[in-house]
C-alpha positions as CSV (number, residue, x, y, z in Angstrom):
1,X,-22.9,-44.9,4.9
2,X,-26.1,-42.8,5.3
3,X,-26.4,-39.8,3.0
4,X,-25.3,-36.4,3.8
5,X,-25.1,-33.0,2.4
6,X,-22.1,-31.1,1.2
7,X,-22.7,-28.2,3.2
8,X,-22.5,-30.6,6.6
9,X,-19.1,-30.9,5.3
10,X,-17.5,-27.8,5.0
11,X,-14.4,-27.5,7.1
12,X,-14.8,-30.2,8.7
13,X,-11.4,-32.1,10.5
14,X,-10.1,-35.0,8.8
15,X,-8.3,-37.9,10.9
16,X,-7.1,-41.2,10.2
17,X,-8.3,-44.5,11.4
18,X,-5.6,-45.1,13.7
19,X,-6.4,-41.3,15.5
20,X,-4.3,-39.5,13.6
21,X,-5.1,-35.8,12.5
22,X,-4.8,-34.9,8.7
23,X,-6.1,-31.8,8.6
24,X,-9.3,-29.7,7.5
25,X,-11.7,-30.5,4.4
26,X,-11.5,-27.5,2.3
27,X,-13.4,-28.9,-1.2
28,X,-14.5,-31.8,-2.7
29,X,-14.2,-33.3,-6.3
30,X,-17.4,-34.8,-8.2
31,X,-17.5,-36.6,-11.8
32,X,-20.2,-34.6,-12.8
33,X,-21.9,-37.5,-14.9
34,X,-22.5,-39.6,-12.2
35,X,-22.8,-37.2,-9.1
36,X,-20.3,-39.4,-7.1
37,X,-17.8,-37.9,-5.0
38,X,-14.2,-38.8,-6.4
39,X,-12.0,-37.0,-3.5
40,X,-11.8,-35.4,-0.5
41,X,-9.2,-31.6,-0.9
42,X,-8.2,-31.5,2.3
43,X,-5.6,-28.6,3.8
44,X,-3.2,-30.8,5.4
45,X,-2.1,-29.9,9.3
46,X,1.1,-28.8,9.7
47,X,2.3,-31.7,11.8
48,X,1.2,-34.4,9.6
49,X,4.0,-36.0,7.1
50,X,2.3,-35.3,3.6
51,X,5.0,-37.6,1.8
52,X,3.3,-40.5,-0.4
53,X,-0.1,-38.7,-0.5
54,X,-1.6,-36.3,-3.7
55,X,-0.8,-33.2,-3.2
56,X,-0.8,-30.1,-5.5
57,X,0.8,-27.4,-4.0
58,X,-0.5,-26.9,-0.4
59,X,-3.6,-29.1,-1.3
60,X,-3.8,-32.8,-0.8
61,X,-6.1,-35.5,-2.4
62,X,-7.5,-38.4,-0.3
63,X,-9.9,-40.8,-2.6
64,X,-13.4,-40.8,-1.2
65,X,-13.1,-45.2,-1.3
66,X,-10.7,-44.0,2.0
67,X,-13.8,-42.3,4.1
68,X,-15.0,-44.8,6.3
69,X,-17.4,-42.5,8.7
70,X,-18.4,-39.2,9.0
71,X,-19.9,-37.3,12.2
72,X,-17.4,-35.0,14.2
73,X,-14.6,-36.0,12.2
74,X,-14.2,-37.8,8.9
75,X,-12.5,-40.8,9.2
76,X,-10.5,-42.3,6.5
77,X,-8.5,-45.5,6.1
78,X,-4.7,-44.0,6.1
79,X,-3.8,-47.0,3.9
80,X,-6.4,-46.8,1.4
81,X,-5.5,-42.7,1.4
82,X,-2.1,-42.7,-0.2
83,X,-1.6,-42.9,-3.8
């Protein structure tokens, strides 16, 4: 994956492989030693089923390993997502 900066990611939509809509990047988490990005915060939409996935409160955590590309959308491995 090519690099890209944090600010090309703000609010971007976030959708499943499989064409599914998960709903809108909101943060992201970094282990501040290493500079890697550990997970995507992501606002869920209110049509997708939340159940099995991270969430704290109205926030939901999808592991950056998930992201397979980035350009309109991100797209993340649904599988790979859960917990």
């Amino acid at each position: 994956m090519t690099k890209i900066f944090s600010r090309n990611l703000s609010r971007k939509r976030v959708m499943s492989n499989d064409g599914m809509v998960i709903g809108m990047l909101k943060n992201i988490m970094v282990d501040l030693d290493t500079g890697q990005v550990v997970d995507l915060i992501i606002k869920p939409d209110q049509s997708f089923n939340t159940e099995g996935y991270r969430m704290d409160g109205d926030r939901m955590f999808i592991s950056f390993e998930a992201v397979k590309d980035i350009k309109d959308y991100i797209v993340v491995d649904r599988y790979l997502s859960k917990k």
